[in-house]
TORKOL-4160 file (C-alpha; in steps of 0.2 Angstrom, whole numbers, padded with zeros to 4 digits, m for minus):
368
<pt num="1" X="0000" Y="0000" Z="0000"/>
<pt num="2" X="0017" Y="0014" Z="0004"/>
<pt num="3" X="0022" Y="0009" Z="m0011"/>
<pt num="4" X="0006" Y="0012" Z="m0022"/>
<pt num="5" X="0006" Y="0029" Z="m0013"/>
<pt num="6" X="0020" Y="0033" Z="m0018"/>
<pt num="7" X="0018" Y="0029" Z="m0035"/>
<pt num="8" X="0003" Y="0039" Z="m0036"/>
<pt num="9" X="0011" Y="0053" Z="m0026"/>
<pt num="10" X="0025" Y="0051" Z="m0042"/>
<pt num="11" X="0013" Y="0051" Z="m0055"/>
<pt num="12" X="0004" Y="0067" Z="m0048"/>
<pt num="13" X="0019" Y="0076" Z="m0046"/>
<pt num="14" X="0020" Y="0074" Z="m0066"/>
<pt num="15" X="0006" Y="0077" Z="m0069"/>
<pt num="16" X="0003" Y="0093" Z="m0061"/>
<pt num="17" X="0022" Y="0097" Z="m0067"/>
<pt num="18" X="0013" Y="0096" Z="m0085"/>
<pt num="19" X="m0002" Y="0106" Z="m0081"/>
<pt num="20" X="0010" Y="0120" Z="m0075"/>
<pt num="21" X="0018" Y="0120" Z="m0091"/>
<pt num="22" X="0002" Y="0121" Z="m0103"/>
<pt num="23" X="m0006" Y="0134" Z="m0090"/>
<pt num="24" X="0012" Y="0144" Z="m0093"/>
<pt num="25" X="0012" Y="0143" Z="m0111"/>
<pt num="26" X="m0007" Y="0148" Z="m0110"/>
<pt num="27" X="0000" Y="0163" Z="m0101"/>
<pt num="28" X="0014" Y="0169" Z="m0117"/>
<pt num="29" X="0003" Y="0165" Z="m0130"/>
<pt num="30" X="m0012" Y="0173" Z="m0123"/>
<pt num="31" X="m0001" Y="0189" Z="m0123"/>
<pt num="32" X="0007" Y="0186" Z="m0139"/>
<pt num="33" X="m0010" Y="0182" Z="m0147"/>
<pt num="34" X="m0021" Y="0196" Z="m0142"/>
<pt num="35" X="m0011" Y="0209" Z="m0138"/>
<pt num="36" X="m0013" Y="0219" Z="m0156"/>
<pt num="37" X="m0033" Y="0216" Z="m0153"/>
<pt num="38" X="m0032" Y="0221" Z="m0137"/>
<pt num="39" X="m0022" Y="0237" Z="m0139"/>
<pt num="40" X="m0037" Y="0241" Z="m0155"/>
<pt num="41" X="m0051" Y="0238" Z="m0143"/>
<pt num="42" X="m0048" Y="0241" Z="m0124"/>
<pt num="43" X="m0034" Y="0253" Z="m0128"/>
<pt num="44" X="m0021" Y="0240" Z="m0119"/>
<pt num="45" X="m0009" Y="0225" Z="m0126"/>
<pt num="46" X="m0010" Y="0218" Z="m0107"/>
<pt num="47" X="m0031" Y="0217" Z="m0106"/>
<pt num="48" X="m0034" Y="0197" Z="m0110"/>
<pt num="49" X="m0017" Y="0191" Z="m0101"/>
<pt num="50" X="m0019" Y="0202" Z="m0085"/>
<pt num="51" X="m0037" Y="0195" Z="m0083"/>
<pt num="52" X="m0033" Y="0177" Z="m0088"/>
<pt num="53" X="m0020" Y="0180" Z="m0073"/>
<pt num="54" X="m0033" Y="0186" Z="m0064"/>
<pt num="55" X="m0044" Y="0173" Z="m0067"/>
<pt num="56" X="m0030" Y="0159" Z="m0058"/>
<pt num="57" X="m0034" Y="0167" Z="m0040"/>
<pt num="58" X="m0053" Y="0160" Z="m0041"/>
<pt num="59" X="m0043" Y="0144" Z="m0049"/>
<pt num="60" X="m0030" Y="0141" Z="m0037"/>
<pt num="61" X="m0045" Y="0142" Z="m0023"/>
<pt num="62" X="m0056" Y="0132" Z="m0031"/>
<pt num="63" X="m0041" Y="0119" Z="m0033"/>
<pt num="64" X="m0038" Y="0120" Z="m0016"/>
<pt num="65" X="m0056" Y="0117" Z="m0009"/>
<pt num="66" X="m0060" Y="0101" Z="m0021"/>
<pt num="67" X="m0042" Y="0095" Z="m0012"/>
<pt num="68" X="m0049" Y="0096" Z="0003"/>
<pt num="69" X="m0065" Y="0091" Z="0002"/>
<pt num="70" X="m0069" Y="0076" Z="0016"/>
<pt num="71" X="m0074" Y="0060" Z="0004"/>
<pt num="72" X="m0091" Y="0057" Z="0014"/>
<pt num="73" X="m0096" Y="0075" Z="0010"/>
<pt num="74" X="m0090" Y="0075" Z="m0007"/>
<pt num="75" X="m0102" Y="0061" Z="m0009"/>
<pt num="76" X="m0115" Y="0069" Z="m0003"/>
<pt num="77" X="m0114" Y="0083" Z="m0013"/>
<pt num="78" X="m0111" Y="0077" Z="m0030"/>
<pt num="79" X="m0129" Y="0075" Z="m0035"/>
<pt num="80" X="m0130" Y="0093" Z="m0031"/>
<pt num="81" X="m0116" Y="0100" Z="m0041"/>
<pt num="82" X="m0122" Y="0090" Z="m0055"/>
<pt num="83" X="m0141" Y="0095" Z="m0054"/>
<pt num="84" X="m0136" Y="0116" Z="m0052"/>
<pt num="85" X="m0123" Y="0114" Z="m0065"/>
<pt num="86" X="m0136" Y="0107" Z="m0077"/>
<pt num="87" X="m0148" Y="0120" Z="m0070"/>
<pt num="88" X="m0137" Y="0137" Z="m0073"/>
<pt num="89" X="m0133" Y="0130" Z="m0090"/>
<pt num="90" X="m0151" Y="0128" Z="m0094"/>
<pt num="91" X="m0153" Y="0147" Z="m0089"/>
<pt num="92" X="m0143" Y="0151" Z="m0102"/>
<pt num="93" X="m0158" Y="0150" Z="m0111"/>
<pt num="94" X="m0166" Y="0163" Z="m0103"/>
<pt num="95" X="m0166" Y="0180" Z="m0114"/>
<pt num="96" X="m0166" Y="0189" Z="m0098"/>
<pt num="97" X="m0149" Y="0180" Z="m0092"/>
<pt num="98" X="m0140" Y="0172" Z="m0105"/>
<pt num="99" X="m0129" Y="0181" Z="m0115"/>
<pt num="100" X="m0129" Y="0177" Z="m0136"/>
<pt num="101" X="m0111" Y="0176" Z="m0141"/>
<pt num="102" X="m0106" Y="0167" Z="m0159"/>
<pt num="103" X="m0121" Y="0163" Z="m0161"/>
<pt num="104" X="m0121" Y="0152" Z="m0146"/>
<pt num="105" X="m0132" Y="0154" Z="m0130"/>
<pt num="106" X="m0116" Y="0149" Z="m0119"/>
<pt num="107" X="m0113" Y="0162" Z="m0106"/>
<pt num="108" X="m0121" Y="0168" Z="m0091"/>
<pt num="109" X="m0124" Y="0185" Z="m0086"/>
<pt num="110" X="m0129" Y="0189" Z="m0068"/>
<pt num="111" X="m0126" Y="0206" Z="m0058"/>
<pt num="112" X="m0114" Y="0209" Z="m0072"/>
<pt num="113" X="m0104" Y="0195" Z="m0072"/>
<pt num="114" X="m0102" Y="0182" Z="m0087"/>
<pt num="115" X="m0098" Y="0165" Z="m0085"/>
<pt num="116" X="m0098" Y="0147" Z="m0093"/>
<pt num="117" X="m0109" Y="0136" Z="m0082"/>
<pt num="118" X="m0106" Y="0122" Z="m0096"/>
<pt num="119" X="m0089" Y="0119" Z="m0091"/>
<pt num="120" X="m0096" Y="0115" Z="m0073"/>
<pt num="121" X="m0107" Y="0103" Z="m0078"/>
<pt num="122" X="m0095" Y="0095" Z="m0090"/>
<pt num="123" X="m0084" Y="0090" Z="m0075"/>
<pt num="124" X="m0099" Y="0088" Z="m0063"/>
<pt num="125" X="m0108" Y="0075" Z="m0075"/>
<pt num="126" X="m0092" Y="0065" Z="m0076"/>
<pt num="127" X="m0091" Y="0066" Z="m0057"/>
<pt num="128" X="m0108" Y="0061" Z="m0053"/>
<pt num="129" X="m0106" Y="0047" Z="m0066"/>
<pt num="130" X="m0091" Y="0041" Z="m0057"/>
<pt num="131" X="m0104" Y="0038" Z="m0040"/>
<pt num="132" X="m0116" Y="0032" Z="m0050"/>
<pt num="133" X="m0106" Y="0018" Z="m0058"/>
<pt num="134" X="m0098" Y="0016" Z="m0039"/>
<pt num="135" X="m0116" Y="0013" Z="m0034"/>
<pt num="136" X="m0120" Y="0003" Z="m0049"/>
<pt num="137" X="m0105" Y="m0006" Z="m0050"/>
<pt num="138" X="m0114" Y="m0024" Z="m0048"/>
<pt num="139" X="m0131" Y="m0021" Z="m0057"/>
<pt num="140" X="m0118" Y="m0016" Z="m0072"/>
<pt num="141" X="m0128" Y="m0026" Z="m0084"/>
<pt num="142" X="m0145" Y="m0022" Z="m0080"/>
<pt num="143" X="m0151" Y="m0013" Z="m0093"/>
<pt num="144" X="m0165" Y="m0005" Z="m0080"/>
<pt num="145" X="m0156" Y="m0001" Z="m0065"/>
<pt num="146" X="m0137" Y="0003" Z="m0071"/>
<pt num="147" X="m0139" Y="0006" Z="m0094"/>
<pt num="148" X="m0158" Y="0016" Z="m0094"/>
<pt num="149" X="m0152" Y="0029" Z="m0078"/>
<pt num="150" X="m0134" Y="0032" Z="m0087"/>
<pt num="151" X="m0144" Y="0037" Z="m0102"/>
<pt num="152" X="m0155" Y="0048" Z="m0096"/>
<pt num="153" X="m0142" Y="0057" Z="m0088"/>
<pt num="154" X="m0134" Y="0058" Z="m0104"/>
<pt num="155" X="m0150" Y="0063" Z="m0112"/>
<pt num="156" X="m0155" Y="0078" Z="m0103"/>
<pt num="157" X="m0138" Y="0084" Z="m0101"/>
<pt num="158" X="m0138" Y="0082" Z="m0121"/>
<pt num="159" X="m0153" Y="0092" Z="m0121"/>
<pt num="160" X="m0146" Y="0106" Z="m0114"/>
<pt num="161" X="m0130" Y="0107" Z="m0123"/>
<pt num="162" X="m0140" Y="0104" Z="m0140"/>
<pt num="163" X="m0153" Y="0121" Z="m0134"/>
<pt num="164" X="m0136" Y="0132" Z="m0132"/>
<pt num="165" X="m0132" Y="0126" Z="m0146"/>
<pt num="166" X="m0114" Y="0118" Z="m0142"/>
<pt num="167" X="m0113" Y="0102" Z="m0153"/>
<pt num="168" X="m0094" Y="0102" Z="m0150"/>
<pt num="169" X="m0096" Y="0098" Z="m0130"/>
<pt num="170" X="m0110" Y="0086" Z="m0135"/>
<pt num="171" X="m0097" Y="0075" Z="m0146"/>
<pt num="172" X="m0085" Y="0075" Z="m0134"/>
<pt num="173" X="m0096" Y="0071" Z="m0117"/>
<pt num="174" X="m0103" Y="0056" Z="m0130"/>
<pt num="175" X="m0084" Y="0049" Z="m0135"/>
<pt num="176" X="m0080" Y="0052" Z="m0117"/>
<pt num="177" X="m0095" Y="0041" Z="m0113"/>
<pt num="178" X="m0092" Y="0027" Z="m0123"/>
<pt num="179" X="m0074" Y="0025" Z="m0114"/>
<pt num="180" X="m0083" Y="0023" Z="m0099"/>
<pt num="181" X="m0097" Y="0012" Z="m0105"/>
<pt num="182" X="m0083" Y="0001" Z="m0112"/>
<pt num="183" X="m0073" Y="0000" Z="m0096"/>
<pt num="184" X="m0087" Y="m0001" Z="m0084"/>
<pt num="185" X="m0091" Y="m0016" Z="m0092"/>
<pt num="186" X="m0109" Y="m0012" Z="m0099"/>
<pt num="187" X="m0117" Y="m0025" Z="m0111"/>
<pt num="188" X="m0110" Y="m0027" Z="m0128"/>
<pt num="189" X="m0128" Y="m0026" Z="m0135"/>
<pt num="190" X="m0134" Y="m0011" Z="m0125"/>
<pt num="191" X="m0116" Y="m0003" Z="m0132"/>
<pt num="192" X="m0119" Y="m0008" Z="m0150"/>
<pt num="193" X="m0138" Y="m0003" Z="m0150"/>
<pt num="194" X="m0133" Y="0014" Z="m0141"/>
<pt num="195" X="m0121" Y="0016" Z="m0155"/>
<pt num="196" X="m0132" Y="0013" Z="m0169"/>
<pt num="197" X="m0147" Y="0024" Z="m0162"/>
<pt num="198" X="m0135" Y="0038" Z="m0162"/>
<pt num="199" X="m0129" Y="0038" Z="m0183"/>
<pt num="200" X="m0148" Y="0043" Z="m0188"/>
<pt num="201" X="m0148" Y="0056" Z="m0174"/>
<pt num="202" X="m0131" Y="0064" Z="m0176"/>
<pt num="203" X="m0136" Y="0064" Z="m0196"/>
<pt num="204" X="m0153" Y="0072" Z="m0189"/>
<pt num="205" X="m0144" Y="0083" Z="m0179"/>
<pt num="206" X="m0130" Y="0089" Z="m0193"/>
<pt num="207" X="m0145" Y="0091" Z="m0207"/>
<pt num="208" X="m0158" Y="0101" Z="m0195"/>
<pt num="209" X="m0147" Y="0116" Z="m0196"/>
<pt num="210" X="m0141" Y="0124" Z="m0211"/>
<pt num="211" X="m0125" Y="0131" Z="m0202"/>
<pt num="212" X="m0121" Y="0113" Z="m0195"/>
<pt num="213" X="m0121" Y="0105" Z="m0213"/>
<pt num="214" X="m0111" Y="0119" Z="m0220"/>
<pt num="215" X="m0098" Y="0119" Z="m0207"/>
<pt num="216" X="m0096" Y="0100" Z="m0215"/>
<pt num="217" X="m0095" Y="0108" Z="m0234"/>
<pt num="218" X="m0084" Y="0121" Z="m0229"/>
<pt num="219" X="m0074" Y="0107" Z="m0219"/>
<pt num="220" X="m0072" Y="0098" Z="m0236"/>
<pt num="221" X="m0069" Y="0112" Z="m0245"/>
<pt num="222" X="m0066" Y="0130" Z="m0237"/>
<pt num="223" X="m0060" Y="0136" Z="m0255"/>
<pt num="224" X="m0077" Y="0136" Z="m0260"/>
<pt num="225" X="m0080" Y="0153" Z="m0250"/>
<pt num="226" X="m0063" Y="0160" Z="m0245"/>
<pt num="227" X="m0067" Y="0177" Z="m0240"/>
<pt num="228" X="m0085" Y="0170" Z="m0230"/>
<pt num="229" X="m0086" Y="0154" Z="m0219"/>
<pt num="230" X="m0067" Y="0145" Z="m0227"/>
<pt num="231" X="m0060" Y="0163" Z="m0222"/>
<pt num="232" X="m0055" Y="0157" Z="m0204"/>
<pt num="233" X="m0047" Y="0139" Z="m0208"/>
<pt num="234" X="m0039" Y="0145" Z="m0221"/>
<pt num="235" X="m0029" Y="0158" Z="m0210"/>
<pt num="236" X="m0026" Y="0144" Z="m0198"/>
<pt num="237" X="m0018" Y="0134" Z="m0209"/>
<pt num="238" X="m0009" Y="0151" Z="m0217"/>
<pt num="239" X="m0002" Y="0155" Z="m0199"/>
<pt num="240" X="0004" Y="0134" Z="m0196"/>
<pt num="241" X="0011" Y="0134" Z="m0213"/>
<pt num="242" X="0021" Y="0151" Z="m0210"/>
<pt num="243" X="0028" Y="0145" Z="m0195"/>
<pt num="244" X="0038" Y="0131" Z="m0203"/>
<pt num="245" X="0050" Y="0120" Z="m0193"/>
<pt num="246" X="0057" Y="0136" Z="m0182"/>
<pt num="247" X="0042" Y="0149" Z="m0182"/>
<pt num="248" X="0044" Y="0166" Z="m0185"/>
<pt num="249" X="0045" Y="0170" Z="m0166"/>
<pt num="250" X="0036" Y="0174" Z="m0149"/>
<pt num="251" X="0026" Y="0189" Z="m0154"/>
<pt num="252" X="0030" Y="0190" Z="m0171"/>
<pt num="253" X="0013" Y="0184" Z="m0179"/>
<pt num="254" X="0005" Y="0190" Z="m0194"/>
<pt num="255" X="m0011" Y="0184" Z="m0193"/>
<pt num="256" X="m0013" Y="0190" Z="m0175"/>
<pt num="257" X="m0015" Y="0207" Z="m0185"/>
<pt num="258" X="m0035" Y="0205" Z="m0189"/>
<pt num="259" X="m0033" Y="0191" Z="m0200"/>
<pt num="260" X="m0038" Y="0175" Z="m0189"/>
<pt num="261" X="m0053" Y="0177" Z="m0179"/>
<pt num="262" X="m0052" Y="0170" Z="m0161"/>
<pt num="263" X="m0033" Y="0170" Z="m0163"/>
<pt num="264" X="m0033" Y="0168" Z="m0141"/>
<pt num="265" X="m0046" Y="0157" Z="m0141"/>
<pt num="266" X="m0052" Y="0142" Z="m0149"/>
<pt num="267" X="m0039" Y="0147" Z="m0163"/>
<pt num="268" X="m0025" Y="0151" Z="m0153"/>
<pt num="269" X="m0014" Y="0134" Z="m0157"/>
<pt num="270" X="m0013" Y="0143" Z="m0176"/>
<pt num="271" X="m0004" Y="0157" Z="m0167"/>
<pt num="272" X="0009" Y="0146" Z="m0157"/>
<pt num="273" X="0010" Y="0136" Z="m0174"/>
<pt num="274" X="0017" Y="0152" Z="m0182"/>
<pt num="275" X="0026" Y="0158" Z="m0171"/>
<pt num="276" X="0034" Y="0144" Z="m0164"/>
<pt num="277" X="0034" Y="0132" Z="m0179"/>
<pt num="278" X="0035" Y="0113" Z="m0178"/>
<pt num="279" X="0045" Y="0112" Z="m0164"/>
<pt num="280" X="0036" Y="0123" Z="m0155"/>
<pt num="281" X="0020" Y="0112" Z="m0163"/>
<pt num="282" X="0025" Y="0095" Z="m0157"/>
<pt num="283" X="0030" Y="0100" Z="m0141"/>
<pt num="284" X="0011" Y="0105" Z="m0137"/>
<pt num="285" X="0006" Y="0091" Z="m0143"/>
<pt num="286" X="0020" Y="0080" Z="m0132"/>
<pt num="287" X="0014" Y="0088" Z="m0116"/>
<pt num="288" X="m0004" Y="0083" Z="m0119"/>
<pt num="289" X="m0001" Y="0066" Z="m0125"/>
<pt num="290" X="0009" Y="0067" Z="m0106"/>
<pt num="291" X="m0006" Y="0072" Z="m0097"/>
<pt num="292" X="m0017" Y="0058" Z="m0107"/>
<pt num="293" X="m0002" Y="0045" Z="m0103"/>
<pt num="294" X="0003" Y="0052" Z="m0083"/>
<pt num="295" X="m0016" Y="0055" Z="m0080"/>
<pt num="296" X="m0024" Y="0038" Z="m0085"/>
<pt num="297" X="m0008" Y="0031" Z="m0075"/>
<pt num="298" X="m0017" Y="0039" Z="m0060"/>
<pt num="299" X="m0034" Y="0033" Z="m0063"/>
<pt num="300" X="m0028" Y="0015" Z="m0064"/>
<pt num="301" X="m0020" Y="0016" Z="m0048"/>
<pt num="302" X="m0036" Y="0025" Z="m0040"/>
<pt num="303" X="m0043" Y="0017" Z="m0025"/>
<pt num="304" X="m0060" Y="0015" Z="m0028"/>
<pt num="305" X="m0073" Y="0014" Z="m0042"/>
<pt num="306" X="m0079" Y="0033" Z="m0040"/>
<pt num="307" X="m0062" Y="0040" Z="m0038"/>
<pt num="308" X="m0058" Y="0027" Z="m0054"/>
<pt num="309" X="m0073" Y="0032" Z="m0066"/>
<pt num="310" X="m0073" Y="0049" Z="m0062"/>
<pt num="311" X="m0054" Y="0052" Z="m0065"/>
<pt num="312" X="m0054" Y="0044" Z="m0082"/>
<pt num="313" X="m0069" Y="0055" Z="m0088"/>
<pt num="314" X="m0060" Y="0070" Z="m0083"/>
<pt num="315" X="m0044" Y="0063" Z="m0093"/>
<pt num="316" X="m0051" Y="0057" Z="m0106"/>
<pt num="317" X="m0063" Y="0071" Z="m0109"/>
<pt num="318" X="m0049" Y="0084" Z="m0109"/>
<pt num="319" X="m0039" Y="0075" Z="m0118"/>
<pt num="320" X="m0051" Y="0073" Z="m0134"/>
<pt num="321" X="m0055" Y="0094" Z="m0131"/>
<pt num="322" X="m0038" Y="0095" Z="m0137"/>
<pt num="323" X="m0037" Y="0081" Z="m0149"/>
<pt num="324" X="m0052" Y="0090" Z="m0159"/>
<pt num="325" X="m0047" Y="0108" Z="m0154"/>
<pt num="326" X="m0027" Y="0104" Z="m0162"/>
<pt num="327" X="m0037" Y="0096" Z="m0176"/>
<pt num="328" X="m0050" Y="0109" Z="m0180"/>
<pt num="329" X="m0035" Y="0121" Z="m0181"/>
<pt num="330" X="m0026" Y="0111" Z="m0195"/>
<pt num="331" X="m0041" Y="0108" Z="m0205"/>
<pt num="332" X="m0046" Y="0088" Z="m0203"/>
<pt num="333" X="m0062" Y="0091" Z="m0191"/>
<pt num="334" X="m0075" Y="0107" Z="m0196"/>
<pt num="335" X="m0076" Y="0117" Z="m0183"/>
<pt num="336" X="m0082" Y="0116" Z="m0166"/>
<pt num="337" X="m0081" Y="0131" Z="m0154"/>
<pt num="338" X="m0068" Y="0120" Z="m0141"/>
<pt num="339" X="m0056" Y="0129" Z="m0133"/>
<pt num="340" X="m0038" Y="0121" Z="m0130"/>
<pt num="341" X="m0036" Y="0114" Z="m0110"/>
<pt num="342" X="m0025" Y="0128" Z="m0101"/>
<pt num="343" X="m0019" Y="0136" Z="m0114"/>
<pt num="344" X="m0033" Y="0147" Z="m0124"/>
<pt num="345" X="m0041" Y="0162" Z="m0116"/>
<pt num="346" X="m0055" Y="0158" Z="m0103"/>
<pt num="347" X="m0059" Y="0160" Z="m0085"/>
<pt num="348" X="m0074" Y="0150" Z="m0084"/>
<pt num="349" X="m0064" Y="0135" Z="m0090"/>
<pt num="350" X="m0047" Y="0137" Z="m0081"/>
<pt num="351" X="m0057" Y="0138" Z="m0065"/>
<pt num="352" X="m0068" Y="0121" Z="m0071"/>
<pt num="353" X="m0051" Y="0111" Z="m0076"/>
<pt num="354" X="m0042" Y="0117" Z="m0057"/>
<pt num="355" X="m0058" Y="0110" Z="m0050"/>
<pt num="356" X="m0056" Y="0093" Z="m0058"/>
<pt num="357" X="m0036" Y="0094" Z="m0055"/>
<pt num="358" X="m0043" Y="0097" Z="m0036"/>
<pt num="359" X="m0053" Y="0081" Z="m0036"/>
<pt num="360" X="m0038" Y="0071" Z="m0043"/>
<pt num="361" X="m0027" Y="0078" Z="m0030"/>
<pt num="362" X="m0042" Y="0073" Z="m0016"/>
<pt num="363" X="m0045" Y="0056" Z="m0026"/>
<pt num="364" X="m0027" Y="0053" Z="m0024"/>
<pt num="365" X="m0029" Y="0050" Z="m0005"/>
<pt num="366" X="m0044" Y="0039" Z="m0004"/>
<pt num="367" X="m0044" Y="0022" Z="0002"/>
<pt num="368" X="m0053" Y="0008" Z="m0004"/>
C-alpha cells in the first residue's frame, strides 16, 4: 500500500508538473495572441493576459477546496453540483440571463458577471457518473437499473447542450461516454444498439441546421468561400504553414493582426504554430499526450470505483478537447467552438479544469 502511494504521489507530481507547463504557455501565447486586438479595442496589449491572470486566483482556490474536500461530503454533494450545474446552463436559455455570443447561447450574465456554467457541468456529470457507476458497480448489466439511468443522464444533459447550441461539447461528453461504458463493463448489446441509435440522430442533428451541414461543406472544401465561412481555416492553416519547422517567433505573428478570428481562443494553437513552428508544434502536442499517458496512470491506480470512473472522464474528456481543438485548427475536423485545455483564453474553463485537478489531488488520498 506505501508503495502504491507513492507511485501515485510520483505520478501526480508529473502530472501537475505538465499542467503547469500548458497553464504557462497559455500565459505567453495569450499575450502574444491578443495583444494587437487588445491594444485596438480596450486601448491596452495587457487586457486578456492580466485578466486570464486574474482569473487563476478563483482557480488556485477552487483547486484547493476540491483538495480538501472530506470523501463522505463529497459524496453527498455530487448529485447537487451535478443537478445546479445542469440548472445554470439551462438558464442560459433565458433572454433575460443568458448572453448570445457566436451565435451560441453559452454564457451567463448575472449582476454583471459572465460565466460558462457548461464547463461546470461538463466535470460535474463525469463526477456524478463516477458515484453512480460506484453505486452501480454490480447491477452493471442491467439494462434498467445501471444502462436506462446512465442514459437519461446523458439525455437531458444532451438536451441542454443541444438548446445552447454547443454540438462540440455534445461530441466529446458522447466519445468520453463510450470510454466509460466500455470500461465499466456495460453490455455489448446495449453498447452496439446505443451506438447505432445515435448515426440517424447525429445525421438528424447535422442536417436540421443549415449552419451545421455547412460547417461539413466548408470542412471539405473551405475554398469554396474563402473570403466568407473557409475565411477562418484558411488563415489557420496560413499561420501553421508560415511558421515552418522554427516559427517566425514569440510575438511575431501575422495573422494576429485581424486576419484570424479568435486567434486567443479556440484558434490560438494557429498562433503558437506560427510563431513557434513545428517544434514549438509537437512539443504542445508532447505535453498533452503526457497528461493523457501520466493522468490515465493515476486513474488505474485510483482506489476506488468513483475515484476510478470519475478520473478517467475528466482525462479522457480533456484529452479529446484538445485532440479536436489541435485538429480543428489544422483543417481535418469542421469546426467546433472548443477551446484548447489551459492554454486558450477563458476564465470560466481554467477555473472548471483546477476543479477537476482538485478532485484528482483529493482522489489521490482515498482508500478503498
Amino acid at each position: 500500500m506505501t508503495e502504491s502511494r507513492d507511485e501515485i504521489k510520483k505520478d501526480l507530481k508529473y502530472f501537475f508538473l505538465v499542467v503547469l507547463a500548458l497553464t504557462l504557455i497559455g500565459f505567453i501565447f495569450i499575450y502574444s495572441s491578443s495583444s494587437v486586438y487588445a491594444l485596438e479595442k480596450f486601448g491596452s496589449s495587457f487586457y486578456f493576459i492580466k485578466k486570464q491572470i486574474l482569473y487563476l486566483i478563483p482557480a488556485i482556490l477552487s483547486f484547493i477546496v476540491f483538495a480538501i474536500l472530506p470523501e463522505n461530503f463529497l459524496k453527498k454533494i455530487v448529485f447537487f453540483l451535478f443537478f445546479i450545474s445542469l440548472f445554470l446552463t439551462a438558464l442560459t436559455l433565458s433572454p433575460d440571463m443568458g448572453l448570445k455570443m457566436h451565435g451560441s447561447s453559452r454564457w451567463l450574465n448575472i449582476a454583471g458577471f459572465s460565466f460558462q456554467p457548461s464547463e461546470f457541468l461538463k466535470l460535474f456529470l463525469f463526477l456524478y457518473i463516477g458515484f453512480f457507476l460506484e453505486k452501480k458497480r454490480k447491477k452493471v448489466k442491467s439494462f434498467l437499473h445501471s444502462y436506462l439511468p446512465f442514459l437519461i443522464i446523458l439525455g437531458i444533459t444532451f438536451i441542454v447542450l443541444l438548446k445552447q447550441p454547443d454540438f462540440g461539447s455534445v461530441a466529446t461528453i458522447f466519445a468520453t461516454a463510450l470510454v466509460i461504458f466500455f470500461v465499466a463493463n456495460f453490455s455489448l448489446i446495449h453498447l452496439g444498439v446505443t451506438f447505432l441509435i445515435s448515426l440517424p440522430v447525429i445525421v438528424y442533428l447535422i442536417y436540421s441546421k443549415a449552419y451545421r451541414l455547412n460547417r461539413i461543406l466548408i470542412f471539405l472544401n473551405p475554398w469554396s468561400d474563402p473570403q466568407g465561412s473557409g475565411f477562418q481555416i484558411i488563415q489557420s492553416l496560413i499561420a501553421i504553414g508560415s511558421g515552418q519547422l522554427w516559427g517566425v517567433g514569440i510575438s511575431n505573428s501575422a495573422q494576429k493582426f485581424f486576419y484570424l478570428p479568435m486567434q486567443h481562443t479556440d484558434f490560438i494553437f494557429p498562433i503558437i504554430a506560427e510563431e513557434t513552428g513545428l517544434v514549438g508544434s509537437l512539443i504542445i502536442i508532447s505535453l498533452y499526450l503526457l497528461f493523457f499517458y501520466f493522468g490515465l496512470r493515476l486513474a488505474l491506480k485510483m482506489q476506488t470505483d468513483f475515484a476510478f470512473f470519475a478520473t478517467l472522464g475528466f482525462v479522457v474528456l480533456t484529452s479529446l478537447q484538445a485532440v479536436v481543438n489541435l485538429m480543428v485548427a489544422c483543417g481535418l475536423l469542421p469546426t467546433k467552438g472548443l477551446g484548447l485545455p489551459f492554454i486558450s483564453y477563458g476564465g470560466t474553463s481554467l477555473v472548471a479544469l483546477y476543479c477537476m485537478l482538485g478532485l484528482i489531488a483529493n482522489f489521490s488520498r482515498w482508500e478503498s
